[in-house]
MIROBA-155314 format. One record per residue (C-alpha): residue number from 1; z, x, y. Coordinates in Angstrom, 3 decimals, decimal comma. Each point is the difference from the previous one (the first is absolute). Example, Ala and Ser with C-alpha at 12.3 -4.5 7.8 and 13.67 -1.06 7.14 Angstrom:
! MIROBA-155314
R  num  z  x  y
R  1  7,800  12,300  -4,500
R  2  -0,660  1,370  3,440
! end
This chain:
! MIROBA-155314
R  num  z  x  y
R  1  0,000  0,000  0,000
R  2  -0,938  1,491  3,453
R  3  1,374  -0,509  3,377
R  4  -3,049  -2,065  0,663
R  5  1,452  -2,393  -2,161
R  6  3,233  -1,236  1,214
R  7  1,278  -1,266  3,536
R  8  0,559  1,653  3,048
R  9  3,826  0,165  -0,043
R  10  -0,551  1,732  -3,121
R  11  -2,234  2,568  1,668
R  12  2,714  -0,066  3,024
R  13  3,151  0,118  -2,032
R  14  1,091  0,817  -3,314
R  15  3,723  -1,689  0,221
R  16  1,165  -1,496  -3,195
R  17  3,040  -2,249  -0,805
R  18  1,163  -0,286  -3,626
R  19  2,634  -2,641  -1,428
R  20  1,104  0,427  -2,973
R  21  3,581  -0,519  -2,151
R  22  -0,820  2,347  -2,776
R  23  0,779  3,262  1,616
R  24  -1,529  2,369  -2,660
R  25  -3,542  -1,747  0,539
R  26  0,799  -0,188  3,353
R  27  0,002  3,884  0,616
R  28  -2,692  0,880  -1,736
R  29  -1,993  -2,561  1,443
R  30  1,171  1,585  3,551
R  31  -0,586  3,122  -1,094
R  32  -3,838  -0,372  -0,974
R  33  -0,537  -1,816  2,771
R  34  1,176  2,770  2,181
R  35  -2,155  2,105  -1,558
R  36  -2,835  -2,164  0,938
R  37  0,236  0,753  3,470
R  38  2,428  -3,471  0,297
R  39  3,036  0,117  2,661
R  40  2,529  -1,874  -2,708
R  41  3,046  -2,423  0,779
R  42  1,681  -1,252  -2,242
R  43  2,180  -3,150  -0,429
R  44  2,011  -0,468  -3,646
R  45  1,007  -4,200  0,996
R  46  -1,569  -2,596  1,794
R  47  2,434  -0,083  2,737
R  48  -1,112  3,941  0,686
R  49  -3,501  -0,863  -0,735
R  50  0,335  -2,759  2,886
R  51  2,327  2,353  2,531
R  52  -2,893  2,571  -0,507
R  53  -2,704  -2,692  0,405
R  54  0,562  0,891  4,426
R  55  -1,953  3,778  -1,035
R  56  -3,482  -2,067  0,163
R  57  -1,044  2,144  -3,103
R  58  -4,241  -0,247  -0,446
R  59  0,934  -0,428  -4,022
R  60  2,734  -1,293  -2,252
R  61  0,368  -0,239  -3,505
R  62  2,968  -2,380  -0,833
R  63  1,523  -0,961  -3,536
R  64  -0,186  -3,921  -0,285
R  65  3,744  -0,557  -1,388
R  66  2,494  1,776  1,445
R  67  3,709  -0,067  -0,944
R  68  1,069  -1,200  3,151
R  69  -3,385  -2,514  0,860
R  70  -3,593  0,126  0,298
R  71  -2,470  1,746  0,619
R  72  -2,042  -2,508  1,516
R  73  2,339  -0,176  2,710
R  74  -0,312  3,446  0,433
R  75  -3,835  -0,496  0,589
R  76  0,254  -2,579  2,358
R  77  2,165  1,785  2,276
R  78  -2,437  2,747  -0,136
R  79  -2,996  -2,149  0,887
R  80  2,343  -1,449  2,896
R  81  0,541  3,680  1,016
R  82  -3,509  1,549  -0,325
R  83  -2,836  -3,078  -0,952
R  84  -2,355  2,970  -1,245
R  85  2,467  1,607  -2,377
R  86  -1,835  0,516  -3,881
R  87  2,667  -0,995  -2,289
R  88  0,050  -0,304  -3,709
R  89  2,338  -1,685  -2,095
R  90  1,061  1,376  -3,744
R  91  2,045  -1,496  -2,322
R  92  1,433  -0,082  -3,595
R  93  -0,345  -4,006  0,194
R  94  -3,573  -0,122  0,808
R  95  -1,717  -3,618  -0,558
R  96  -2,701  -1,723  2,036
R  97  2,616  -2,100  2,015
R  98  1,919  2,656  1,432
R  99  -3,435  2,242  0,605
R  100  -1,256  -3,176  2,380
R  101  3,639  -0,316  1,549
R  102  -0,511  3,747  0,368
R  103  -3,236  -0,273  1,995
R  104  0,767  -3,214  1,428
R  105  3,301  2,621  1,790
R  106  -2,789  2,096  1,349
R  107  0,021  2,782  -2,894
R  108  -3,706  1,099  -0,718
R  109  0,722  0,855  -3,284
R  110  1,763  -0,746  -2,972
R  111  0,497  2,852  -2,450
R  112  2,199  -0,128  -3,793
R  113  2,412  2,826  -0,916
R  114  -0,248  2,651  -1,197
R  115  -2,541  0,499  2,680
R  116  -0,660  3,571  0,698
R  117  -0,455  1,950  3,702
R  118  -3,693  0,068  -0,309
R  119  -0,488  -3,702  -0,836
R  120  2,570  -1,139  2,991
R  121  -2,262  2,314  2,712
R  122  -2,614  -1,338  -1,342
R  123  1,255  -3,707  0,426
R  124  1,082  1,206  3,510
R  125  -3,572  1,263  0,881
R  126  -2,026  -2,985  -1,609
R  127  -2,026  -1,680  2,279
R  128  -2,276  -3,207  -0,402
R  129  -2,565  1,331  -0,576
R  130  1,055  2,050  -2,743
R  131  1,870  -1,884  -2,092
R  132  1,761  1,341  -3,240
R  133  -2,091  -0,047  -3,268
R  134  0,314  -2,841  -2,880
R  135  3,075  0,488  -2,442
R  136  -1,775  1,977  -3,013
R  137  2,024  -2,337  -1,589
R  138  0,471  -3,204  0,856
R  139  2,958  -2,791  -0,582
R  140  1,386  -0,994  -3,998
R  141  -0,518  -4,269  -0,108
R  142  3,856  0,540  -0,372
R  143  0,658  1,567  2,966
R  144  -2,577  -2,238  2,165
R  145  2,459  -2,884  -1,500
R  146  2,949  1,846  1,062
R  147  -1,176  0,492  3,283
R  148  -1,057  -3,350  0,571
R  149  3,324  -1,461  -0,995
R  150  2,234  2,670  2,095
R  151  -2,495  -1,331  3,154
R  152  0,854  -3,760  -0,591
R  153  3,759  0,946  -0,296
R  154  -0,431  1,762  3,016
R  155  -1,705  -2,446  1,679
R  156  2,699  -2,232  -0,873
R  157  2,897  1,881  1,566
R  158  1,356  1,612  -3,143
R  159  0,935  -3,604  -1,329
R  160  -0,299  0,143  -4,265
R  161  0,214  -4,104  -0,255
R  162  -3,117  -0,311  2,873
R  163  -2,115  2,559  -1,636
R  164  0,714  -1,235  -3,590
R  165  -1,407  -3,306  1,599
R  166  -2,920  1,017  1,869
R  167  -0,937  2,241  -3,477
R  168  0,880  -2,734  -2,057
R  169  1,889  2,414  -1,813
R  170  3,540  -0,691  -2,036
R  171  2,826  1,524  2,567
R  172  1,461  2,074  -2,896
R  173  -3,642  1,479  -0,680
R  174  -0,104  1,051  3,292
R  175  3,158  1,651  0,368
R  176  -0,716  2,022  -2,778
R  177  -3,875  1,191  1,273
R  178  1,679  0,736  3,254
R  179  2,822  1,966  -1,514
R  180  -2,398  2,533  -1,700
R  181  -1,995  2,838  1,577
R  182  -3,693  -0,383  1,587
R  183  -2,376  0,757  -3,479
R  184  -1,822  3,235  -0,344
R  185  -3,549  -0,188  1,891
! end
């Protein structure tokens, strides 16, 4: 990717804000960044993550759940602070309901862990017109199911009796599907 590619605050400034609770991923992430030519903060909670949000970085990279809140909050206040910051969203908990509440908070990206330095600048630099490739391989049936279902429990505010109704699904069935992990892709 070439500096051609990516906006002008990128070409301007390099300043990068990272939120994250696990500190071990957290420092290495900082640390290749660094060595990227990036001028890291970093923020290990939400509530830093938001106190920091006043340094106007041009790019963030913020982990969706937090121990102490969300990440999503942590976006907005950065789009309140700087309307052209590039931020990216990764998560453990990745599903296609929190992805659109992720872009919906202004985050131009969504990304799964373990997601690795060179695909998060790579998310940061994306433009339009050079969006990322296909997945080489694409979603199991199961976990296109899986996802569907976590997006109508979503959409019904985390209520188990509502979704079981809308999927005409058995309550009991449902708790158990949303007790398990996401399938393997």
């Amino acid at each position: 990717m070439t500096t051609e590619d990516v906006g002008e605050n990128a070409l301007e400034e390099k300043s990068l804000l990272i939120v994250e609770d696990d500190l071990p991923f957290l420092r290495r992430l900082a640390r290749a960044m660094e060595r990227r030519g990036y001028d890291v903060h970093t923020a290990e909670s939400a509530a830093q993550g938001l106190q920091s949000a006043h340094l106007k970085p041009a790019y963030a990279v913020v982990d969706l759940r937090l121990g102490d809140g969300s990440g999503l909050d942590v976006v907005a206040a950065l789009q309140a602070e700087r309307p052209d910051v590039r931020a990216i969203i990764l998560t453990g908990y990745g599903n296609i309901a929190t992805a659109v509440a992720a872009v919906k908070a202004g985050a131009i990206d969504y990304l799964p862990k373990p997601a690795d330095a060179d695909q998060i600048e790579a998310a940061l630099l994306a433009t339009p017109e050079s969006p990322p490739p296909p997945p080489e391989m694409p979603m199991s049936a199961d976990r296109v199911r899986w996802e569907h279902i976590q997006r109508v429990y979503e959409q019904c505010d985390r209520n188990v009796s509502e979704t079981a109704r809308r999927l005409r699904m058995h309550r009991r069935t449902l708790q158990r599907i949303l007790a398990k992990h996401a399938p393997r892709e």
